[in-house]
DRENDO-1510 file (C-alpha; in Angstrom, 1 decimal, always signed):
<recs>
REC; n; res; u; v; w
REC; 1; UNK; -32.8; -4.1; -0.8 .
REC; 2; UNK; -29.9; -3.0; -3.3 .
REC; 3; UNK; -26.7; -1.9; -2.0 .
REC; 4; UNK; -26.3; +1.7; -2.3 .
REC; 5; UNK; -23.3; +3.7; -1.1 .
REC; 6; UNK; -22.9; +7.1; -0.3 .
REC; 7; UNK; -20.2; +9.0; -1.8 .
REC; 8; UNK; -18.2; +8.6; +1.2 .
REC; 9; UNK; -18.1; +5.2; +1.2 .
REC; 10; UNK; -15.2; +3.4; +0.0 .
REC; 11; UNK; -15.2; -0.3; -1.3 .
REC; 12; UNK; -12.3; -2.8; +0.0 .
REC; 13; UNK; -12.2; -6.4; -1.0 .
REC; 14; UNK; -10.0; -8.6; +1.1 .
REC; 15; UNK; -7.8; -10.5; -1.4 .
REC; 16; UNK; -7.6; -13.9; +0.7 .
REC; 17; UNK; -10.4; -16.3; +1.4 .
REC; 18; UNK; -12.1; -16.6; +4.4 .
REC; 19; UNK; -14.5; -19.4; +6.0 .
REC; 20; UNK; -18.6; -18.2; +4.8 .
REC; 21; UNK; -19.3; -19.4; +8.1 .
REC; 22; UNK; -18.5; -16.1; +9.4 .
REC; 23; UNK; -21.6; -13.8; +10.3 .
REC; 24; UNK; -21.4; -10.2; +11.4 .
REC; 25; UNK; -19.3; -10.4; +14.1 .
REC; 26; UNK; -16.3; -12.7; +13.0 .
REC; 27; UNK; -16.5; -10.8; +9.6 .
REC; 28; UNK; -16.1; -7.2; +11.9 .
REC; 29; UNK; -12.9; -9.0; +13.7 .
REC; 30; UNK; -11.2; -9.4; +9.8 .
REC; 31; UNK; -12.2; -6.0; +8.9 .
REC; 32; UNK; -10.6; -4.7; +12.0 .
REC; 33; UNK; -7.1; -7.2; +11.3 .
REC; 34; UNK; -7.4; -7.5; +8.1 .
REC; 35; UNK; -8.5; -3.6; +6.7 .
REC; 36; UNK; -7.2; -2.0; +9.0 .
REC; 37; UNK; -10.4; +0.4; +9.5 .
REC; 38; UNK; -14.0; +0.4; +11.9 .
REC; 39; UNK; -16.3; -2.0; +11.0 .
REC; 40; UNK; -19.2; +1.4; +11.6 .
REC; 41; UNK; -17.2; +3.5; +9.3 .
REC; 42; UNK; -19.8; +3.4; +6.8 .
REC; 43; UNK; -17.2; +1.6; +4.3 .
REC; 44; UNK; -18.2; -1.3; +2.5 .
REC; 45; UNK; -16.2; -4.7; +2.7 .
REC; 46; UNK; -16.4; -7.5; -0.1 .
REC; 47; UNK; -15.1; -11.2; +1.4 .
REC; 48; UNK; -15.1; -14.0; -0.9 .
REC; 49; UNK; -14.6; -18.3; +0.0 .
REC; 50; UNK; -12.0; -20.7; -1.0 .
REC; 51; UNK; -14.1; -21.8; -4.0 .
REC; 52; UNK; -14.7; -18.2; -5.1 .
REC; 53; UNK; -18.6; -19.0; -5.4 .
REC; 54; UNK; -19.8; -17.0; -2.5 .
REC; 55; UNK; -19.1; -13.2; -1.7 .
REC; 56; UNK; -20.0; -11.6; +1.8 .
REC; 57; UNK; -20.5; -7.9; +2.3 .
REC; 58; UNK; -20.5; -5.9; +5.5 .
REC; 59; UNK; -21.7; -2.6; +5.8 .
REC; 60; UNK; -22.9; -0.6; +8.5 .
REC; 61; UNK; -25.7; +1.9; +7.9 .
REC; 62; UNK; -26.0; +4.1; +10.6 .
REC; 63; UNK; -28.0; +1.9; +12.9 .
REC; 64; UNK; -26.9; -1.2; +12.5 .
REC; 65; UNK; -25.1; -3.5; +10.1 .
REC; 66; UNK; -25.9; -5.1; +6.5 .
REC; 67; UNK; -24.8; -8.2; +5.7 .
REC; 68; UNK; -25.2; -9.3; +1.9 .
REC; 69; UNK; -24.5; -12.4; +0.6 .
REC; 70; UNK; -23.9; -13.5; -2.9 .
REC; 71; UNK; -23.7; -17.4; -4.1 .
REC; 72; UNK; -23.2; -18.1; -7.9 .
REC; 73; UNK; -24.8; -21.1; -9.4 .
REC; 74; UNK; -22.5; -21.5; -12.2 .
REC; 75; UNK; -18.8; -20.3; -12.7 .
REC; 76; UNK; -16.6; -18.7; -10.4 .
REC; 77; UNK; -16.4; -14.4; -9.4 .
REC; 78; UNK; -13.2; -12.6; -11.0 .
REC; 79; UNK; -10.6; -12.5; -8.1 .
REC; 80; UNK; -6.9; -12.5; -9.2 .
REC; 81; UNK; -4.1; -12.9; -6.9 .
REC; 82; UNK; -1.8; -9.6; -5.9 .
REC; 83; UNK; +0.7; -8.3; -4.0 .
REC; 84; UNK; -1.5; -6.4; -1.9 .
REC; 85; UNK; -4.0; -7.9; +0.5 .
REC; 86; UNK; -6.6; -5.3; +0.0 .
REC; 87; UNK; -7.7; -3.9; -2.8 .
REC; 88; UNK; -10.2; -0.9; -3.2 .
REC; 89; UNK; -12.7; -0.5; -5.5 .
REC; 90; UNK; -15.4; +2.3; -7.2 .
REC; 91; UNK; -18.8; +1.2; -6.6 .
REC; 92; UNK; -18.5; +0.7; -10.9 .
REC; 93; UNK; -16.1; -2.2; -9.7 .
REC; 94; UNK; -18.1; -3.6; -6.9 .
REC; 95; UNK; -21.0; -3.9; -9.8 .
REC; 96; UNK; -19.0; -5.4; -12.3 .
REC; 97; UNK; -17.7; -8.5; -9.6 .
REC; 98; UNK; -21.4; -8.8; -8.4 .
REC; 99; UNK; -22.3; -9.3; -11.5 .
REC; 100; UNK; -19.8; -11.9; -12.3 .
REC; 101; UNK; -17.1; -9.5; -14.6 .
REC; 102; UNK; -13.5; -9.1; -13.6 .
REC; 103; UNK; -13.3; -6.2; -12.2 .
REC; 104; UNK; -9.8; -5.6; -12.4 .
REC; 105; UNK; -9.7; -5.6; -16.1 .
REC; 106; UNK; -12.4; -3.3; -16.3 .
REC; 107; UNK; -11.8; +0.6; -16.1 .
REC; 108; UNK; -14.3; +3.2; -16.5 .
REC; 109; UNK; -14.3; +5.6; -19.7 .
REC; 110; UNK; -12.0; +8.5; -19.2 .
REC; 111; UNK; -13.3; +11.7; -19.2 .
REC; 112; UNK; -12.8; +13.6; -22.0 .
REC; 113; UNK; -12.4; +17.3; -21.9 .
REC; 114; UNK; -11.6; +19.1; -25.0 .
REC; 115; UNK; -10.6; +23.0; -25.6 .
REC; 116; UNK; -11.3; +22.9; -29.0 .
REC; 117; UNK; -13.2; +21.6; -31.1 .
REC; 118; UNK; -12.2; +21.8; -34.7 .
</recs>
């Protein structure tokens, strides 16, 4: 089943690594310490390993929770180091780094709105 968020959803990727052993409920404890925010808030969180190979994501949908899991055969996924120890992303982001991209680098098109037009 594809992710698919709703548009209240919000996408935060912790920027440190954490152990892949981690399942549902040790991954709910970081989003709690480490976000800040419920682990049933509908958001969506992106956890990555040491190796940056293997991404994790938690997601509650209203019921219960989601847990996705990503490994990479070849090469590594996109995560640069920052200040910040959390970063949030548009689900245009949360594409791009599944699919291997870096997502910081990428931005969406601006929209263009133009009054006239000769």
């Amino acid at each position: 089943m594809p992710l698919t968020l709703s548009e209240n959803s919000n996408v935060y990727v912790s920027l440190k690594p954490v152990d892949m052993r981690k399942s549902i409920n040790g991954l709910s404890a970081l989003v709690l310490s480490v976000f800040k925010k419920q682990p049933t808030s509908g958001h969506v969180f992106v956890f990555y390993n040491h190796y940056k190979d293997k991404v994790k994501i938690l997601h509650w949908d209203r019921n219960g929770f989601f847990l996705y899991y990503k490994r990479l055969e070849k090469g590594k996924f996109q995560f640069k180091k920052t200040a910040e120890e959390v970063v949030e992303l548009s689900s245009d982001q949360l594409s791009w780094l599944l699919a291997g991209l870096d997502f910081m680098l990428m931005n969406d098109f601006a929209e263009l709105n133009y009054s006239n037009y000769y």
